[in-house]
C-alpha positions in Angstrom: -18.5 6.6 -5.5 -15.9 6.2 -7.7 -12.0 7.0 -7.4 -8.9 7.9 -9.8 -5.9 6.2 -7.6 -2.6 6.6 -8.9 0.5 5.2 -6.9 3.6 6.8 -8.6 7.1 4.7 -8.1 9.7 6.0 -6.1 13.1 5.6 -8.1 14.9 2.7 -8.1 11.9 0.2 -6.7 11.2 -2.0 -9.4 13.0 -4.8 -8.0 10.7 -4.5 -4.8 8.1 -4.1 -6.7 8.3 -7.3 -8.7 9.1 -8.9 -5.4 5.5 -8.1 -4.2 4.0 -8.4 -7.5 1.6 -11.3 -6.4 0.9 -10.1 -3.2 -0.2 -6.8 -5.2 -2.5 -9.2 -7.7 -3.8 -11.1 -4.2 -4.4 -7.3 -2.9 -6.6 -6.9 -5.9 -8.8 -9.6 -6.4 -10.1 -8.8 -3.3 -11.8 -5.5 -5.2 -12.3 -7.4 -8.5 -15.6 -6.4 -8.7 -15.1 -2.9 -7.9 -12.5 -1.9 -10.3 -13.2 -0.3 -13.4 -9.6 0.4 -14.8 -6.4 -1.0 -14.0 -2.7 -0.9 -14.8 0.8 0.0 -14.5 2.4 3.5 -16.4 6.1 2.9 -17.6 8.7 5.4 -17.8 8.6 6.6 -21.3 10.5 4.9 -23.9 10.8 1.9 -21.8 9.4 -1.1 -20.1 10.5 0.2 -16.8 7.0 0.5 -14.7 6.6 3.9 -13.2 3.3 3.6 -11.4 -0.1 2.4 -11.2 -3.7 3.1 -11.5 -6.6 1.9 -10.1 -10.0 3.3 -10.8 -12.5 1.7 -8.2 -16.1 2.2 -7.2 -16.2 2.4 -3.6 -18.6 3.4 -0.8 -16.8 6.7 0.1 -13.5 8.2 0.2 -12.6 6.6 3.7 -13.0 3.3 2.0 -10.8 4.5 -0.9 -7.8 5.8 1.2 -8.1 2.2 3.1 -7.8 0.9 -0.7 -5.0 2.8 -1.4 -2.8 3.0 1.4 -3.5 -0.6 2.8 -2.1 -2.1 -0.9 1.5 -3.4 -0.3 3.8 -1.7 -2.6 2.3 1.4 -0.4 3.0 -0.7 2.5 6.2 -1.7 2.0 8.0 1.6 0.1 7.3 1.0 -3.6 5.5 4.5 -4.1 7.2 7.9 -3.8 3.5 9.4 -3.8 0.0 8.6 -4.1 -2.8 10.9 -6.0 -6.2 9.5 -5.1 -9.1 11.8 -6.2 -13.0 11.5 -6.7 -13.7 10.6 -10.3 -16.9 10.6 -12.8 -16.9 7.3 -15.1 -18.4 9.3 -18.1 -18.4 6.6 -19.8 -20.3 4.4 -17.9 -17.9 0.7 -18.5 -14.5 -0.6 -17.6 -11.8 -1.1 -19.3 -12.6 -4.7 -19.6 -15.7 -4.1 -21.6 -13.7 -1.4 -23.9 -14.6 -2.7 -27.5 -11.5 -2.6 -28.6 -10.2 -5.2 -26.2 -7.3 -5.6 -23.6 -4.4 -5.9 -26.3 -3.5 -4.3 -29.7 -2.5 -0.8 -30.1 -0.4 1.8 -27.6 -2.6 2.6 -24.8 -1.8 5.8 -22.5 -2.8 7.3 -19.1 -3.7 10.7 -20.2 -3.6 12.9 -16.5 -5.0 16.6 -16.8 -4.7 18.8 -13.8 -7.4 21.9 -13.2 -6.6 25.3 -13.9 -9.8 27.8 -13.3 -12.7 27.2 -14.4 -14.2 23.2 -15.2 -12.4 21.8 -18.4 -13.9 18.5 -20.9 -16.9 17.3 -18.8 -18.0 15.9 -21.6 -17.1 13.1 -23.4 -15.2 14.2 -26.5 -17.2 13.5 -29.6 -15.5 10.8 -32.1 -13.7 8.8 -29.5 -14.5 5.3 -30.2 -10.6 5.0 -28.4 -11.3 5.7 -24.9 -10.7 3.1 -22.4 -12.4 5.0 -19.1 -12.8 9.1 -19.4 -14.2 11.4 -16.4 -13.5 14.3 -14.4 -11.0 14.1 -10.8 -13.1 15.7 -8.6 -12.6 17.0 -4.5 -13.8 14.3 -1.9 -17.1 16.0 -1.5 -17.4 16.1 -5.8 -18.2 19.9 -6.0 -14.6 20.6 -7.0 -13.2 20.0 -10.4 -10.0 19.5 -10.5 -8.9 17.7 -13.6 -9.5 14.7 -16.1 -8.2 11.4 -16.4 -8.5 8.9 -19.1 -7.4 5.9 -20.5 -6.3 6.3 -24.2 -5.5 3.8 -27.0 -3.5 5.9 -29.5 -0.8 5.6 -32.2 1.4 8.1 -29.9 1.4 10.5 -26.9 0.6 13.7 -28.5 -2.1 12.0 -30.1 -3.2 10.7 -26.5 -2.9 14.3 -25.5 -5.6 15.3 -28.1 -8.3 13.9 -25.8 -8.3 17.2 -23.6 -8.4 20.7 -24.3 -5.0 21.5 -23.5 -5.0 25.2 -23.1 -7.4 24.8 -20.2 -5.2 22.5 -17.9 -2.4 23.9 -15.4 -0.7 20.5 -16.5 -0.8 17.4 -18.4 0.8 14.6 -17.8 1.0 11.5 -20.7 2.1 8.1 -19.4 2.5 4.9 -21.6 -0.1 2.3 -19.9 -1.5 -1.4 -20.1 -4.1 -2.9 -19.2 -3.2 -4.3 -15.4 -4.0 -7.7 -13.7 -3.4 -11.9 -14.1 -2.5 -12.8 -16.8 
């Protein structure tokens, strides 16, 4: 099964955060083979980090909040709020088989939130930039309710373009990289 995770900072924790940076990577590598996407957001406009995603494939969604909650930024106060959702890897890779690489080009967390009726459960024709693309979906995956995809794209609006906006109760668009060692 596979999960959208997305720890969002709580204000003024970047110091902390750095602090535990390795201890977040050691966290990690410990799922290395189950992650398909991962990274932090920044605020926009800067290189402040603001949160961080983790798409993961694993056995069911007890095993994800264990994922989620046991990493230790959670542990120790980085994150102001977790969302951590069912997702549908429509595109069937991970980021680090994405064709266009880890590098080059602005890359964006592109986070649509359900209004009514299922919205973009396909993947949009003509988008060789997609990094991972798929539908948030309740525990149980009979409820839609969103998309989330990684996006490489010359600016946020652009980024935007990947959903049909009318059909979402919200969007959000936050600058991302690709995470991990370096």
């Amino acid at each position: 099964m596979e999960f959208f995770c997305y720890h969002r900072d709580r204000p003024g924790s970047t110091a902390l955060r750095m602090e535990l940076l390795e201890r977040h990577w050691s966290y990690m590598d410990q799922y290395e083979k189950e992650l398909i996407a991962r990274g932090p957001t920044f605020a926009p406009g800067g290189d402040a980090p603001s949160g961080s995603v983790h798409i993961v494939d694993l056995p069911d969604p007890a095993a994800a909040r264990a994922f989620a909650f046991d990493e230790p930024g959670y542990q120790a106060g980085v994150y102001r709020d977790v969302l951590l959702l069912r997702w549908r890897n429509m595109l069937g890779r991970t980021m680090w088989d994405f064709p266009g690489g880890r590098t080059g080009g602005d890359r964006y967390l592109v986070l649509g939130l359900g209004a009514g009726a299922a919205a973009d459960l396909t993947v949009p024709p003509g988008r060789d930039d997609l990094i991972a693309y798929g539908p948030l979906l309740s525990d149980d995956a009979t409820t839609w309710l969103g998309t989330a995809a990684l996006v490489r794209a010359p600016d946020a609006d652009t980024a935007r373009g990947v959903l049909t906006v009318e059909r979402y109760a919200d969007i959000e668009i936050h600058p991302w990289e690709c995470g991990g060692r370096r």
